[in-house]
C-alpha positions in Angstrom: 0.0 0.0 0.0 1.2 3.5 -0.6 1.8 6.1 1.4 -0.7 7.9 -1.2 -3.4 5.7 -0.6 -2.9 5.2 3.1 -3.3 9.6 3.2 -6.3 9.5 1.1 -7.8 7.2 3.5 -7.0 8.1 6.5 -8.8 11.6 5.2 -12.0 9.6 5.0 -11.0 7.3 8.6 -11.0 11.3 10.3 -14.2 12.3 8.7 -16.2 8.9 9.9 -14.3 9.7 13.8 -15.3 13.2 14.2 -19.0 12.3 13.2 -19.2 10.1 15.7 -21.2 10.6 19.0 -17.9 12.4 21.3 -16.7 10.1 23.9 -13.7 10.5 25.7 -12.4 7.3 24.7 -12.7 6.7 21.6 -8.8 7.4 20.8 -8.1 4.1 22.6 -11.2 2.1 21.8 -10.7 2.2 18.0 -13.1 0.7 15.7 -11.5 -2.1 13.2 -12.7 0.0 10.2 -9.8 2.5 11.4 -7.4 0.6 12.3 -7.2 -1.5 9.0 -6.3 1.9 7.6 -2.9 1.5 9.0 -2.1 -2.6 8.8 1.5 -2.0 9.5 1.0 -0.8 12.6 -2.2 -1.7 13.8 -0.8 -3.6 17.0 0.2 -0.3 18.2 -2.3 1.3 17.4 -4.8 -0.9 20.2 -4.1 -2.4 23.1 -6.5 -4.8 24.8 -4.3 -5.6 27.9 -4.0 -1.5 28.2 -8.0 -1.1 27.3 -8.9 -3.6 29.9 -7.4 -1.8 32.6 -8.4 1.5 31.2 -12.1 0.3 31.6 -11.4 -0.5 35.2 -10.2 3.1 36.6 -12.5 4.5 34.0 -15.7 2.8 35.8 -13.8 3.6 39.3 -13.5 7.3 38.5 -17.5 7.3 37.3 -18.0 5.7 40.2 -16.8 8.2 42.7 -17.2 11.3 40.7 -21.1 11.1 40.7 -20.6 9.5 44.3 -18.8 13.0 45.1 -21.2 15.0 43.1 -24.5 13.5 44.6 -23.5 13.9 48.3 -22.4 17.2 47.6 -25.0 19.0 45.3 -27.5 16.8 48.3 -25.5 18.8 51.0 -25.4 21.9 49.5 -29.7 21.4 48.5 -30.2 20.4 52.3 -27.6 23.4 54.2 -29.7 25.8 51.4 -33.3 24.6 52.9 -32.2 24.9 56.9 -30.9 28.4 55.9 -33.4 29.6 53.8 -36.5 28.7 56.3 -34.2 31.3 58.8 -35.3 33.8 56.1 -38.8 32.7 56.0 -39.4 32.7 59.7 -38.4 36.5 59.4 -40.7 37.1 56.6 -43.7 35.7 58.0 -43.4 36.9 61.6 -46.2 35.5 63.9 -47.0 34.2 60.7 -44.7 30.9 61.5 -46.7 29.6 64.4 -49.1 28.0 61.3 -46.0 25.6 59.6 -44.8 25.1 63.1 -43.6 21.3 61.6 -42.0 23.1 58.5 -39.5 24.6 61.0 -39.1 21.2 62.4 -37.9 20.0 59.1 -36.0 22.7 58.4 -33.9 22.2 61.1 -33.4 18.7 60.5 -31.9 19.5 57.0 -29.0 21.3 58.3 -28.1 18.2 60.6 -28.7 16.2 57.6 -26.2 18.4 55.6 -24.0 18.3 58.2 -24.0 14.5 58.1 -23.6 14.7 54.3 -20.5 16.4 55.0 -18.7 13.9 57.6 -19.6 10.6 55.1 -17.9 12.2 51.8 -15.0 13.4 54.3 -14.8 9.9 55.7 -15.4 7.9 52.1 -13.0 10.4 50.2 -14.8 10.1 47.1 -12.9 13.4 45.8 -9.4 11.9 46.3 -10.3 8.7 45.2 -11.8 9.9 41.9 -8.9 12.2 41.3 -6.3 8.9 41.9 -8.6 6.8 39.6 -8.7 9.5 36.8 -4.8 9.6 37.3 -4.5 6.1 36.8 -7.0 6.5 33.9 -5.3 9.0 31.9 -1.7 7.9 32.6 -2.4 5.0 31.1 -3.5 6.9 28.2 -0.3 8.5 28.3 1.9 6.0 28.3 -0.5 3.9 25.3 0.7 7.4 23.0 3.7 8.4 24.3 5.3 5.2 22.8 4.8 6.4 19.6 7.3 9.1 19.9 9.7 6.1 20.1 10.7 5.8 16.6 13.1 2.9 17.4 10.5 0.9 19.3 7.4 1.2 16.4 9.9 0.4 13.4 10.3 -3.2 15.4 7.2 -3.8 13.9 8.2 -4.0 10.7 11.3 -5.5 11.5 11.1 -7.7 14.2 7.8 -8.2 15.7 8.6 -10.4 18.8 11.2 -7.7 19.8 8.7 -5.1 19.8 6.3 -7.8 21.8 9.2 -8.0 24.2 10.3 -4.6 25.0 6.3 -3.3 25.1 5.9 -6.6 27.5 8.9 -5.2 29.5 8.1 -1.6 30.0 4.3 -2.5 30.8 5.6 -4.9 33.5 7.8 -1.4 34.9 5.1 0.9 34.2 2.4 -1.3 37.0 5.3 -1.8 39.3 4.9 2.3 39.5 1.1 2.5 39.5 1.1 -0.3 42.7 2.7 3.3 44.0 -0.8 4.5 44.2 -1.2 8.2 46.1 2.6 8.4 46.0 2.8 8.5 42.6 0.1 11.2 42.0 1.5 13.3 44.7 4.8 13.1 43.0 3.0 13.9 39.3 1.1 17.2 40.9 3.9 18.7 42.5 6.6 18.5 39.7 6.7 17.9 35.5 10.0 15.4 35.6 8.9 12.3 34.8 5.7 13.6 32.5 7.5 11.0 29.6 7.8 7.2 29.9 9.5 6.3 26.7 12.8 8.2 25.8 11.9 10.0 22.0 14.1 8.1 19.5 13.8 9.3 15.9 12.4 7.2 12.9 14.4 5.9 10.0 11.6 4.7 7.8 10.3 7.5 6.6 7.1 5.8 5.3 6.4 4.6 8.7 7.0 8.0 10.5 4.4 9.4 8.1 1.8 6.8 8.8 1.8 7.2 12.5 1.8 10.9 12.2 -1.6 10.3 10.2 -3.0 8.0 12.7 -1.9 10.9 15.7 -3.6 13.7 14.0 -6.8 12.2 13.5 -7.1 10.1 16.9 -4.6 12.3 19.3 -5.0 15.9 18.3 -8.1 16.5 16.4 -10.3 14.2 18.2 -8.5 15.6 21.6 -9.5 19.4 20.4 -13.1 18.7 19.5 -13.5 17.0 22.6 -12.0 20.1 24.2 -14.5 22.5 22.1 -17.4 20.0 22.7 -17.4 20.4 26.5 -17.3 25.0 26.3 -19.4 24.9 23.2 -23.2 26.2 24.4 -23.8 25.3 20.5 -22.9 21.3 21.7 -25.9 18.7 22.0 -24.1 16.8 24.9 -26.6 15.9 28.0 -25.5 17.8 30.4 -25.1 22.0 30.4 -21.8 23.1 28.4 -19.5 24.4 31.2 -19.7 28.2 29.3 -23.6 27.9 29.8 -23.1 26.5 33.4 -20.2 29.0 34.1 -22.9 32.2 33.0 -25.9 31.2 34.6 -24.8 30.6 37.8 -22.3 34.2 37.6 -25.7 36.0 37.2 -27.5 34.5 39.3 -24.5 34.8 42.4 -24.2 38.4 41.0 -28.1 39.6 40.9 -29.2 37.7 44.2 -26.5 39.5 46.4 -26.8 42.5 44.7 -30.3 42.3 45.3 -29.9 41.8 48.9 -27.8 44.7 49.8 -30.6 46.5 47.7 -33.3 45.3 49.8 -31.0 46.4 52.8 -30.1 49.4 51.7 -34.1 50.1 51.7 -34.7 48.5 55.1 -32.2 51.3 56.1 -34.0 53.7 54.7 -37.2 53.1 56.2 -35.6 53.1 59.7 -33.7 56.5 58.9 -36.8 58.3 56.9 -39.8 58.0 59.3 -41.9 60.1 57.6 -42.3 57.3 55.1 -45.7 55.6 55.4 -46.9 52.5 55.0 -50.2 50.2 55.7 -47.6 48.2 57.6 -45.8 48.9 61.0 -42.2 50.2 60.1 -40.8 47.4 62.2 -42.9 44.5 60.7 -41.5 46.0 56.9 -37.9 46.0 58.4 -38.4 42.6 59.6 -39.5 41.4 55.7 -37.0 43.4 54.1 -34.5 41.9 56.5 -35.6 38.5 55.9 -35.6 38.8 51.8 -32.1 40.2 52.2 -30.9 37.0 54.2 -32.9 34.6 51.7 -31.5 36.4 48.5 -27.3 36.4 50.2 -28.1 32.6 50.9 -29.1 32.0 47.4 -25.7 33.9 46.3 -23.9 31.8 48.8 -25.3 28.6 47.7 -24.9 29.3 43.9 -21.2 30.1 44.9 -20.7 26.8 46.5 -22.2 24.9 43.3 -19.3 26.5 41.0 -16.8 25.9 43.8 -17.9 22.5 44.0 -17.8 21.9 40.0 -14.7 24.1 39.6 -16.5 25.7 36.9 -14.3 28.5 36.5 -10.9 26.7 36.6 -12.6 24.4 34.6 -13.9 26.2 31.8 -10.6 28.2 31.6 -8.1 25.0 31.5 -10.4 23.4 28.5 -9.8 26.8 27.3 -6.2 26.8 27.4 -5.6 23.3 26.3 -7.3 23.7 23.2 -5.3 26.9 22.5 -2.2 24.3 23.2 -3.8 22.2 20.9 -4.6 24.5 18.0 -0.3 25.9 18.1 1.0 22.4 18.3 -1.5 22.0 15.1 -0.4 24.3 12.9 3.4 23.9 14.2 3.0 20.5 12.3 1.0 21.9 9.8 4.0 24.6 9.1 7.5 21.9 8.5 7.4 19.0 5.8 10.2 17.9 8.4 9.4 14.6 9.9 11.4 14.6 12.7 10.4 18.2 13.5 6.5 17.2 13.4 8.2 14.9 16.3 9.0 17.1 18.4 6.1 19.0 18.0 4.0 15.8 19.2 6.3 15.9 22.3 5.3 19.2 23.6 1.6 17.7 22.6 2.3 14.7 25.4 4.1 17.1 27.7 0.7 19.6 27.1 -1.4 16.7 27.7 0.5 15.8 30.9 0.4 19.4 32.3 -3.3 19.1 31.7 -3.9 16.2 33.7 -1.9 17.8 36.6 -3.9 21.1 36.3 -7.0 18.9 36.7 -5.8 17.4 39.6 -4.8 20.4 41.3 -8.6 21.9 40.4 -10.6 19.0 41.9 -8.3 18.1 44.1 -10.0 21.5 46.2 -13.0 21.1 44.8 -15.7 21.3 47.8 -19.6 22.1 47.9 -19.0 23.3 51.9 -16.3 22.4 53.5 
């Protein structure tokens, strides 16, 4: 097969993957009809021993994420109810004697909350999602940072069973370091030494440099920047909110609510300080409202604030941001040198990018918390 024929189809390969429903995986969890674009080195291209376990911390960090999302958001829902019935009571007056079993409940909620709190503190679904998304995408890693060894993928061609043998070898290496559990992530966060596990060697086939290269851009770069765009773009059809969407509704409604309350304040004040202001309503009984719409509006604020904090949504939306901006340069830096073994280097800084966006997603959820 040409490397014509390989290029033209590979095109059509890269059409069929971006029009396919986005999922995170899908770079590792090729389908056969792309992968028998690129025969030669289709064994590097998926790895079922390295899928398997992929699978695993994938379904762990699912696990815990919506484990840590569900007894958060419930927290937040049930501190949000005891406080806002504080606001009520002040509203209504003598009024609460009638929903004398509402207060009750109320009350209940914030101990609820509180318990919320202790069982996510003592499960430690946060840190246990953050280990098994490390897990997850260092495995990722490691599957495409081998292809920056040129020495390694020419095997293939070459001498297949070598290849099996020194993949076999530096898997076996590679577990021994993930049996290092919160160790290793602690290590990863804190500094960007050991972001490669294979040493970049250049290619000597030419032919075979190219078709990797093809196979990278479609599955490691372009598929890597729509997902990127997919997850801030409010034009997206995905389930859930698009953070940018997320990120402005709950900014306006933070902003409005508390400006709102030290509005309603401000006019409580002024009812106190102008008493020739009437009303068909005791001054002190339109204090006690206004003071009590004030509290429920700050609470809202408060709450809203916590949701964000909890999902990260700034951090978040800005480090998609910033990675596809990584993306797009390393792009067109490929795009700009016929030079093989310069598009090489380029895909380095790519896996080094990638890395350093893995540890800025630690650090960001890492912190992440509803209340406390």
């Amino acid at each position: 097969m040409s490397y014509t024929m390989d290029s033209q189809t590979t095109d059509e390969a890269s059409t069929r993957l971006r029009g396919m429903k986005f999922k995170f995986d899908h770079d590792l969890l090729l389908t056969e009809e792309f992968i028998n674009v690129f025969p030669s080195i289709r064994r590097a291209l998926r790895d079922d021993r390295l899928n398997k376990q992929f699978l695993d911390y994938k379904k762990e960090a699912e696990f815990h994420k919506r484990t840590f999302a569900g007894l958060g958001l419930a927290s937040l829902l049930f501190g949000f109810f005891s406080l806002a019935s504080i606001a009520v009571q002040l509203i209504l007056g003598d009024a609460r004697a009638q929903f004398g079993s509402v207060w009750i409940i109320a009350e209940a909620a914030g101990v609820v909350s509180f318990g919320l709190i202790l069982v996510e503190r003592i499960m430690r679904n946060r840190r246990r999602w953050c280990k098994a998304v490390f897990f997850r995408e260092r495995l990722r890693q490691w599957h495409f940072q081998k292809f920056l060894d040129g020495e390694l993928i020419e095997k293939l061609s070459t001498d297949p069973s070598k290849y099996e043998s020194e993949l076999t070898k530096r898997w076996n290496l590679f577990q021994e370091r993930l049996g290092d559990g919160d160790s290793m992530m602690n290590r990863f966060v804190r500094n960007t030494k050991s972001d490669l596990f294979h040493k970049p060697t250049q290619y000597t086939n030419t032919v075979t440099a190219k078709l990797v290269m093809e196979a990278l851009r479609v599955i490691r770069i372009e598929h890597q920047l729509s997902y990127g765009v997919f997850k801030i773009d409010p034009e997206s059809d995905q389930q859930t909110l698009p953070i940018h969407e997320q990120l402005t509704w709950s900014e306006t409604v933070a902003t409005f609510s508390l400006a709102g309350a030290v509005m309603i304040s401000t006019l409580a004040l002024l009812f106190r300080l102008l008493p020739g202001i009437r009303a068909p309503w005791p001054a002190s009984q339109i204090e006690q409202v206004l003071g009590g719409l004030a509290l429920l509006l700050a609470v809202v604020s408060a709450a809203t604030r916590a949701y964000r904090a909890g999902n990260t949504l700034p951090d978040e939306s800005e480090s998609y941001e910033e990675y596809c901006d990584s993306l797009r340069e390393i792009e067109v830096a490929i795009d700009s040198t016929k030079n093989i073994h310069d598009q090489y280097i380029h895909l380095t800084h790519l896996e080094r990018a990638s890395a350093e966006e893995l540890r800025r997603f630690l650090r960001m959820k890492l912190r992440a918390t509803f209340i406390f």
